[in-house]
N, C-alpha and C positions, 0 to 999 in steps of 0.2 A: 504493500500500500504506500503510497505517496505521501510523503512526509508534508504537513499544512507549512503555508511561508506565509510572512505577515508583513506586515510597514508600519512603518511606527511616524505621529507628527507631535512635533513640540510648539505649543500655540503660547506666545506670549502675548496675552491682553490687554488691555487697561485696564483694566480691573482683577484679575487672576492668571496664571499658567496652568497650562495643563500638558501631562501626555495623553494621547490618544492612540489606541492600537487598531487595526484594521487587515484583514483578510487582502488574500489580490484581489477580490474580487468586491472591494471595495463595502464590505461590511465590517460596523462597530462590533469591537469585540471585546473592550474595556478602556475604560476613563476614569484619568486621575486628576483634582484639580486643586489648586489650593488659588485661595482670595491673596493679593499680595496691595499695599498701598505706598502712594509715593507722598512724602510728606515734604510739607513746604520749610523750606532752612527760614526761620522768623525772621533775620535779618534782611530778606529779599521777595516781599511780598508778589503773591504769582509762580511763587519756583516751585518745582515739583522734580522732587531729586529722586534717582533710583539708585535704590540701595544692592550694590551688583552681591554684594559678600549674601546675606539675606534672600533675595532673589535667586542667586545660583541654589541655595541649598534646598529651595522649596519645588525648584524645579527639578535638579537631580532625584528628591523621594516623590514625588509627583514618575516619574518613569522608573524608580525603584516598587511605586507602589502599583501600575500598571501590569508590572512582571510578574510580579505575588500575586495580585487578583487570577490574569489569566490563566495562571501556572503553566507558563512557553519554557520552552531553552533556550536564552536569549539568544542563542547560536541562529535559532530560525527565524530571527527578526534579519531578512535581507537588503531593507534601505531603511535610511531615515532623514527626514526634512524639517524643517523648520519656518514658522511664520511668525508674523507679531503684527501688533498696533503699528502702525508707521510715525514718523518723522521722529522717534524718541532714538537718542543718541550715545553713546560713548565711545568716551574718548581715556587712548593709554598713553605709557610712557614708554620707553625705550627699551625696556625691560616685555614690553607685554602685560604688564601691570593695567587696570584700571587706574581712572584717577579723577575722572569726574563724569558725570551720565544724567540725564533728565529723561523725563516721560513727554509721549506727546504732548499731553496737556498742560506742558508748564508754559505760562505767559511772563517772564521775567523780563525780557528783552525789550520792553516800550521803549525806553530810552534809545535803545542801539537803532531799531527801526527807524527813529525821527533825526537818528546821527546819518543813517544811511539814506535818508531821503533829503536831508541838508547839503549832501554832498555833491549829490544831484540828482534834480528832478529827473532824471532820465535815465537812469540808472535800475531801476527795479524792470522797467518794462524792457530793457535791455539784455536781462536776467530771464528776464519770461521769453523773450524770442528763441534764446537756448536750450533754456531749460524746462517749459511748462510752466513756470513755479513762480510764486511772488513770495514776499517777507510776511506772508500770513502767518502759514505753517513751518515756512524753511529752517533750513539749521545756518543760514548765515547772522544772522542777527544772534544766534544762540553763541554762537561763533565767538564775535564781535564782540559780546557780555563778558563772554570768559577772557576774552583780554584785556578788556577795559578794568572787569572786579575783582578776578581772579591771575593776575599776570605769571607768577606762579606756575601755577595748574598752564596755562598757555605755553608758558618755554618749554614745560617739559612734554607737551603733546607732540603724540612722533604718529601715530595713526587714529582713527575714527571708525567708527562702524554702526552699524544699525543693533536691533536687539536680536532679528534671527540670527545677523551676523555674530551677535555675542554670544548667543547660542551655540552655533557650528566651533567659533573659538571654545568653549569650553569643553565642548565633546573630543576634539580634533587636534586643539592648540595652534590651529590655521588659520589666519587672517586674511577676511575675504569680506568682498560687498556682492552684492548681484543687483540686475537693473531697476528690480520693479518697488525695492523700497530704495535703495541710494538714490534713485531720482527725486524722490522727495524733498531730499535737503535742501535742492536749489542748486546743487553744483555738477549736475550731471549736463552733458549734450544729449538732449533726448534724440536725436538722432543717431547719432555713435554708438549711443548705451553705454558709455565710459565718462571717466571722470571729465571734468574739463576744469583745471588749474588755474586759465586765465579768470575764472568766475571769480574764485578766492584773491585774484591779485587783483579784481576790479573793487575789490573791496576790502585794501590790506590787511587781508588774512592770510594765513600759513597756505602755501598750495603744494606740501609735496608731507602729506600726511595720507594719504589715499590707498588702502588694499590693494590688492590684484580684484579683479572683477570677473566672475563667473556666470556665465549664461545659468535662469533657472533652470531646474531638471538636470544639470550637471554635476555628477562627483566630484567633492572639493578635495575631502579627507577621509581615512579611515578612523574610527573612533580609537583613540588615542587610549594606553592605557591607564592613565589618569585620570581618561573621560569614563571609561569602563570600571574602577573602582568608584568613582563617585553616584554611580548612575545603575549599574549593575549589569549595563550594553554587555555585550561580545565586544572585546579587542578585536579591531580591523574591519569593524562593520561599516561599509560603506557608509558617508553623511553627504545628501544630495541639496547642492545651494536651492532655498526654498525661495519666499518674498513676502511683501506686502498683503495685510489680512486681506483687504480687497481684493485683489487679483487674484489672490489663491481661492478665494469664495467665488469668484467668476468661473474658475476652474471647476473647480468642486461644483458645478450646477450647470457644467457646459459651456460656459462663455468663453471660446476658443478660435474663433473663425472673426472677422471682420464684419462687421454691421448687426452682429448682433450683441444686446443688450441687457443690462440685469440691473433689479431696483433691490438693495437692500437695508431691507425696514428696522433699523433697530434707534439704540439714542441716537444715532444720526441717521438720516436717508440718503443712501450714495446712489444715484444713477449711474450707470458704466455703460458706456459705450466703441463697442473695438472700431479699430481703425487697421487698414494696412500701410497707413503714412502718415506724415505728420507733418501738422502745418497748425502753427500757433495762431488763436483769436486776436486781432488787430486792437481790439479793445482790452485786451489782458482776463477776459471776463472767465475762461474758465478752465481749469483745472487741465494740466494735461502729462500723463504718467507712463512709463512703458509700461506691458504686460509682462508678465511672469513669462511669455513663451517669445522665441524669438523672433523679430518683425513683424511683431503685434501690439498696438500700443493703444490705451485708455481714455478717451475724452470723460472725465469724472468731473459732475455736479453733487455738492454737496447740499444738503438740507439740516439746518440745524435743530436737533432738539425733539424731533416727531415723538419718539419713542419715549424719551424725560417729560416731554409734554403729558403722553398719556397715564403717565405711570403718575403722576401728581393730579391730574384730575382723579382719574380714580380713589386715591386715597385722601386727597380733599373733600370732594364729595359723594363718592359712593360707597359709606361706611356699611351698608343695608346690602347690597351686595358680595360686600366683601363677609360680612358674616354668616349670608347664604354659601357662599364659596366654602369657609371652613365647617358649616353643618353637612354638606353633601360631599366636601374633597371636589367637586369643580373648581374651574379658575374663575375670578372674580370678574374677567374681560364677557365670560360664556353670558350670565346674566345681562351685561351690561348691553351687548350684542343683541338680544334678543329683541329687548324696549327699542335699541335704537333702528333696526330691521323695519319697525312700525311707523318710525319717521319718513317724510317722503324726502326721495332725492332733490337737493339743493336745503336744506332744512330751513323749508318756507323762506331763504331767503336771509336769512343770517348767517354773516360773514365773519372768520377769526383773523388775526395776523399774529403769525409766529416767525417763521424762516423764512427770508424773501427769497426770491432766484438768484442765484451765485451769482456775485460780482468781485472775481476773483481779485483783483484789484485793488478796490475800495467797499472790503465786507462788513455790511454790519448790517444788523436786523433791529427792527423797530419795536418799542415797547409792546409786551403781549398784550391782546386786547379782543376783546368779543364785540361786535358792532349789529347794527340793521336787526334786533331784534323789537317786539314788543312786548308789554308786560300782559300778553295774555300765557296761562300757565299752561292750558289744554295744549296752545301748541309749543311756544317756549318752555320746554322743563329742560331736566337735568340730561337727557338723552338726546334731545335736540342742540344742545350743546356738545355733548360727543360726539356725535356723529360729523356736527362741524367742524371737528376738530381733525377726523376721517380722512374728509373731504379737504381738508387745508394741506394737506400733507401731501395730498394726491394734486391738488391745484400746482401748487410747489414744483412738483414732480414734471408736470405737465410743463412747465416754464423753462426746468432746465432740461426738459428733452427737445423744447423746441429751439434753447439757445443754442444747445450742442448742432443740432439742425441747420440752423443758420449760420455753424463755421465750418462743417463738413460738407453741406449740400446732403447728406443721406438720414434716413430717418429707419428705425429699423420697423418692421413686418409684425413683432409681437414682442414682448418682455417675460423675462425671468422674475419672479419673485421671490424673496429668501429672507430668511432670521425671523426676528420674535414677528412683528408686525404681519404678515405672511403668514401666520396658526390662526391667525382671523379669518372666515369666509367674507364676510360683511367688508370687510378694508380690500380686499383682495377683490370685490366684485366693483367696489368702487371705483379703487384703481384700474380696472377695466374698461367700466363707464368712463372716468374722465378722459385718458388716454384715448379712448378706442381702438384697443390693440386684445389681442389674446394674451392672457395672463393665464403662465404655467409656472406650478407651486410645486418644487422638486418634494421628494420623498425625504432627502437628507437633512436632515438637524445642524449637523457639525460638517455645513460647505467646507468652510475655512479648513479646518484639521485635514479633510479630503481631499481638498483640492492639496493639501501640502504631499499626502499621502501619495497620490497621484504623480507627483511630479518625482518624490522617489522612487516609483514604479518605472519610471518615464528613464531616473537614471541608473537603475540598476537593469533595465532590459526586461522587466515585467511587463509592460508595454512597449510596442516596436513605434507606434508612435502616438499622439494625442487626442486624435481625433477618434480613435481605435476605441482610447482607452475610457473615452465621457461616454462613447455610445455601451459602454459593458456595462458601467457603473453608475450613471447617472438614470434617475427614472423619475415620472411624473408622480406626483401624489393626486394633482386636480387643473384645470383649465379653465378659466374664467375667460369668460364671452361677450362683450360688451352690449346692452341695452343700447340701442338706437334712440330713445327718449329721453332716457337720463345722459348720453353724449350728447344731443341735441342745448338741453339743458345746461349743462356744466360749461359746454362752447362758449354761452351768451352769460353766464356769471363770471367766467375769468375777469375778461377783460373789465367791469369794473372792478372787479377783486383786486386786480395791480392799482386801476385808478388809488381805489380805498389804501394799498397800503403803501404806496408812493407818499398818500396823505398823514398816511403813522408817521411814514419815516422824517418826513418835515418838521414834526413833531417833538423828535427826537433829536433831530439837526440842532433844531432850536433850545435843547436842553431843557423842554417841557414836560418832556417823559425820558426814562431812560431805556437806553436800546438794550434786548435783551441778551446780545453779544457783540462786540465790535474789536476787529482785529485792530493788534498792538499798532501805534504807529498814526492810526488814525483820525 
């Protein structure tokens, strides 16, 4: 009988690590996770530090505890990959050492932002014709801090990496970037898929701190025996360069070919759309990332907050549901779902603003706000307001698929739906309606970890190639069809919907209300 083989992916999140085990044939076959937090250094309001010593040990028993649970011989674990949250950083010394690291979400950097935009106005969009990237999210401003605050910690950086990358470094003790999170920072030719140094000298920082660079799906290292005591791996088990949690979640749900598209719904909503080339927006307005595979690259719109939005209405006001949820062990969305089902599409005409359409550029979103209701309760309740909120997410949506539209010229044929927001039928039928596209709701839970699993498939020769490998493993769970009525309808509410939150955002301009994000710099 034929010995079972398996793939292993290591997800570092914003919120927790996990290892995840998987079959070739692309089934979960045990998960291990721990919650891990990055905490802000007091003196540096916005910082959000990753603690690598901490971190490394939660994740090494995290695939220590993986191997216990399934009871394998780590011998038959034949690849392993690795993904994370993007734009979080670290940075070593000359030695190999660690020596300073943040999470995506740390905002430290305003200052450097408004040094790098004094320096010259032309300068960041200079950076986006290269790279995709603006001083949003980048690591140059991040950069720029640690030599302004830290000068120190700056002389003695000798290389940089991501966190999958700190991941493979700890397995392997090899130092490596790959494209689809290194482009993040902002220093990448998204063209090339290599580093590009002049970025860093355009903005006097160090430019010869840079990995080697590995296409994903490619073997970097064998796990090191260092990596294999700490972890419990096989010495010499192949480690296949992984990427970016988005792209690997594109993977992991099929997004592999050009033109086509995947919306995933969690506290943020990312639109991803492949490309077979690449030609940066004139206006800087949006996102643009290589893919995890090669000569495939991502026009990504962000949406902030969908998922944080819903998860606070709920427990702001639907305590009544929430304690039906713990009497019967349902989820507190099911109940909530059901009322808002009885709502009709457009909810009578009440409008929310939370996340505007990406303005890669100049991002910021206008104070939260519920509008165009009346104080009748029959039809204004507490479900008519969720459901608004539904619909806001999918308006959003709708905005940055038409932005992306109008810098590639293509629009895709139907959409992928994936993560929490996606276990809704209700949001998923909505998003269909607004769109007018087929919305298919894969089977898989854990894209991300799959998709990473996948691409060590892809470099140990378990798959011969990729397109092979989405059509074994990737399957539908449901298809959503869009209503001709309710697209009809949601058509002719957009467009005041932007009027309305054009009218937030003024608002906000004016320091009337406060916007409910607004990137550093701005």
């Amino acid at each position: 009988m034929k010995k079972k083989k398996y793939l292993m992916a290591l997800d570092a999140g914003t919120g927790s690590v996990r290892a995840v085990l998987f079959d070739t044939d692309g089934n979960q076959i045990s998960v291990s996770q721990q919650e891990w937090t990055h905490k802000e250094d007091p003196r540096f309001p916005g910082s959000m530090d990753f603690d690598w010593v901490y971190n490394w040990s939660l994740a090494a028993n995290c695939v220590n505890q993986v191997l216990n649970d399934a009871c394998i011989d780590p011998r038959d674990i034949v690849g392993i990959s690795t993904t994370c949250m993007r734009e979080g950083i670290v940075l070593y010394d000359d030695n190999g050492d660690e020596i300073w690291a943040c999470a995506n979400v740390d905002a430290r950097a305003n200052d450097e932002v408004s040094e790098l935009i004094s320096r010259s106005s032309n300068l960041e969009k200079e950076i986006y014709d290269i790279s995709g990237q603006t001083y949003a999210l980048g690591a140059l401003p991040r950069l720029l801090w640690v030599k302004n605050k830290m000068p120190e910690i700056y002389e003695n950086t000798a290389t940089i990496s991501m966190f999958n990358d700190w991941l493979i470094y700890k397995l392997t003790g090899v130092m490596s970037t790959e494209p689809s999170n290194g482009c993040t920072t902002g220093i990448f030719n998204l063209e090339k898929r290599n580093w590009d140094p002049t970025i860093t000298e355009k903005c006097e920082i160090k430019s010869d701190i840079f990995p080697p660079v590995f296409e994903s799906g490619t073997v970097v290292a064998p796990v090191s025996q260092k990596g294999a005591n700490a972890t419990g791996l096989s010495e010499g088990t192949p480690v296949v360069a992984g990427g970016g949690d988005a792209q690997l979640g594109s993977i992991g749900v099929g997004i592999v070919s050009p033109s086509q598209a995947a919306v995933f719904g969690g506290s943020f909503w990312q639109y991803e759309f492949n490309t077979g080339e690449v030609k940066t927006d004139a206006a800087c307005r949006v996102r643009i990332n290589c893919h995890a595979l090669p000569d495939i690259w991502q026009y990504e719109a962000i949406a902030f907050f969908p998922g944080l939005v819903m998860r606070w209405y709920r427990d702001a006001f639907c305590q009544l549901e929430k304690q039906k949820a713990e009497e019967s062990g349902k989820d507190p969305y099911y109940y909530m779902n059901i009322e808002a089902e009885k709502i009709p599409a457009g909810s009578y005409g009440m409008m929310c603003t939370f996340s505007d359409v990406m303005n890669y550029i100049s991002w910021k979103h206008a104070a939260p706000t519920f509008t165009n209701f009346s104080l009748d309760p029959n039809k204004y309740n507490r479900f008519t307001f969720y459901r608004a909120i539904m619909e806001n997410a999918a308006l959003v949506t709708k905005g940055n698929m038409e932005l992306i539209t109008s810098v590639t010229n293509s629009k895709p044929t139907e959409v992928v739906f994936a993560s929490g927001a996606s276990k809704s039928p209700l949001w998923c039928q909505i998003l269909a309606d607004v769109l007018g596209l087929p919305v298919h709701v894969p089977k898989v839970k854990e894209a991300t970890a799959l998709g990473a699993a996948i691409l060590a498939g892809i470099g140990v020769g378990i798959f011969d190639n990729i397109d092979n490998a989405v059509k074994r493993i990737v399957q539908w769970e449901e298809t959503y069809y869009p209503n001709s009525e309710n697209h009809a309808l949601y058509n002719e509410m957009y467009q005041p919907w932007r009027e309305v939150y054009a009218a937030q955002l003024k608002l906000s301009d004016k320091k009337l209300t406060k916007n409910m994000w607004i990137a550093p710099g701005i």
